[in-house]
C-alpha positions, 0 to 999 in steps of 0.5 A, spaced: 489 505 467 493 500 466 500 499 471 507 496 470 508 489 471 513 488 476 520 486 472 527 483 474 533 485 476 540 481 477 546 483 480 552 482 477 558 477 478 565 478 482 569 474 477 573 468 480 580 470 482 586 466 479 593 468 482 595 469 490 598 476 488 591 478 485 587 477 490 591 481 495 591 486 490 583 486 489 583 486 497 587 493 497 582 496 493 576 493 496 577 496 503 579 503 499 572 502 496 568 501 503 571 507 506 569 511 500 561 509 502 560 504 496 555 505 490 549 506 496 542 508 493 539 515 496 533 515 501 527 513 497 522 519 496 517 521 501 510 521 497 506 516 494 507 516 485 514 517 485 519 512 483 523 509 488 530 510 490 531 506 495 532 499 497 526 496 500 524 497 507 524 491 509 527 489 516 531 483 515 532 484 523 524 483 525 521 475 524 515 476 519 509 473 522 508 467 517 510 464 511 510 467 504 508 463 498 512 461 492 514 468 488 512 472 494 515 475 499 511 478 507 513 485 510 513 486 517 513 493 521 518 493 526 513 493 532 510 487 528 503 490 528 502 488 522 503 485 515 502 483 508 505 478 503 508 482 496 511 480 490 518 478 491 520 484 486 516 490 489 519 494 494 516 497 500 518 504 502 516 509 508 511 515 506 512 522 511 505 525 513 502 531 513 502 533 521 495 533 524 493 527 521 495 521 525 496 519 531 504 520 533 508 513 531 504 511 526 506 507 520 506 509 514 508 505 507 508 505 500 508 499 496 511 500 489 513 495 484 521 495 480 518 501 476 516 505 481 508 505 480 504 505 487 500 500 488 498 501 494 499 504 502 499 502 509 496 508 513 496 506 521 493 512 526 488 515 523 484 521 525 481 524 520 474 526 522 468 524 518 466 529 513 459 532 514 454 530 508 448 534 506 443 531 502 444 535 496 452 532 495 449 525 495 451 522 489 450 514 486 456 509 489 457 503 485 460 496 489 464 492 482 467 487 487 467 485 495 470 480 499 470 478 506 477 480 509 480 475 515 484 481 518 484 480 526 480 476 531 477 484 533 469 485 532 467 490 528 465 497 529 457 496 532 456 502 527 460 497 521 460 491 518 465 485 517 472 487 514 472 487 508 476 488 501 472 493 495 472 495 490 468 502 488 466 508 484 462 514 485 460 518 481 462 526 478 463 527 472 466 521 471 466 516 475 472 515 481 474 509 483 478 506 489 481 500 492 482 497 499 479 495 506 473 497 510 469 496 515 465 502 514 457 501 510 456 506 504 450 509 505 443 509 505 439 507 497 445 506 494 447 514 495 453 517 499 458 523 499 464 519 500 467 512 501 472 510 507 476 505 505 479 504 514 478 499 518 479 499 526 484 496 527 487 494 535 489 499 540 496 501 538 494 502 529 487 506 531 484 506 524 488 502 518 487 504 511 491 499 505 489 500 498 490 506 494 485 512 497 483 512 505 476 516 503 473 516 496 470 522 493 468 526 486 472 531 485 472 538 479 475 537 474 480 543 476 482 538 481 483 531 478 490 530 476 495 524 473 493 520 479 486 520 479 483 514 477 476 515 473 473 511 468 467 514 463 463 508 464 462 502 469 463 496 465 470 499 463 471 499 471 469 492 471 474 491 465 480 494 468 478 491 476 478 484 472 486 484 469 491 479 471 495 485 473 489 488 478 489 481 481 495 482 484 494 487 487 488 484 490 492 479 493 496 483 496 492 487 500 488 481 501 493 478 505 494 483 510 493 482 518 494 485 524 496 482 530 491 482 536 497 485 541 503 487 540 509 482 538 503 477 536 
């Protein structure tokens, strides 16, 4: 349960040159370099958990929408809906999508640090339908931490609450944890048959999700596999969501907002 610190990486230096007649001979080789396209990393991988393999997707083209704090960097969309501050050494890299799922344009990205360790995604233009939930699947949900979010100058849903950052678990056979921001209420008595971790956001992103799962649910055993967050008890949930490493993140995916019109 416990994820890479970020690390650091520093680029070698081009030694000084000491003669005319070097620096024209390094200049011929230079050029023939550039024409053979360079040591250019491949395109990053499209799905959440792998390492990555590219360089960030930052766009050093778009304005960010403030400014970051020491250590720190902000990503921008290149419509500038959205944004967020990272650490200056994580990566942000575009996710492919299943068709069907979201709206078209919508954004999808993958936070990762240096080890290529997924710390969280950006989904914009959600369309899944909420699942039906009959009383026999209800199952006990326990919230470990909640905070108020200041993610946009738009009200609420009439059936949600006020955007906020959680932290959950709901029980199966283990408990299932999961991270993010929602304006949704769990259910009723402390009982529920998922989670959704979505909020709405303006007219052009739909419904956003940012953290590790848009919808927390328990799953069969046969389904859980090296990336399903479980814990055999709450207090190793509480001990986990409480490290240095994990408030981080939590600062992150604090820190997100969505501007209330495009280019604001």
């Amino acid at each position: 349960m416990t994820r890479s610190a970020p690390g650091s990486r520093r680029l070698p230096r081009v030694p000084a040159m000491i003669t005319a007649a070097v620096v024209a001979m390094l200049l011929l080789t230079s050029c023939a370099v550039t024409d053979g396209g360079g040591d250019t990393a491949p395109p990053a991988a499209g799905s959440a958990g792998q390492s990555p393999t590219a360089e960030p997707a930052d766009d050093p083209t778009v304005a960010p929408l403030r400014e970051a704090r020491d250590g720190w960097k902000v990503f921008t969309d290149p419509g500038r809906l959205v944004s967020f501050e990272l650490p200056q050494e994580w990566v942000v890299q575009p996710l492919e999508t299943q068709p069907g799922a979201y709206a078209p344009d919508s954004l999808h990205y993958a936070v990762r640090t240096p080890d290529g360790v997924t710390t969280a995604e950006l989904h914009t233009g959600i369309l899944t339908a909420e699942e039906p939930c009959p009383e026999v699947d209800l199952t006990p949900y326990a919230v470990i931490g909640s905070e108020p979010l200041v993610l946009t100058d738009q009200p609420a849903a009439d059936d949600g609450i006020e955007p906020r950052f959680v932290v959950r678990l709901i029980t199966g056979f283990r408990f299932f944890g999961a991270y993010g921001i929602t304006d949704q209420l769990g259910g009723p008595e402390g009982l529920a048959c998922s989670l959704s971790n979505t909020v709405r956001g303006n007219e052009e992103l739909g419904r956003v999700s940012f953290g590790d799962l848009e919808v927390l649910a328990p799953k069969a055993p046969a389904n859980t596999g090296p990336q399903t967050v479980t814990f055999g008890t709450i207090g190793e949930a509480e001990e986990y969501y409480a490290t240095p490493e994990f408030a981080t993140i939590r600062e992150m995916i604090s820190s997100v907002r969505i501007a209330s019109s495009p280019g604001g």
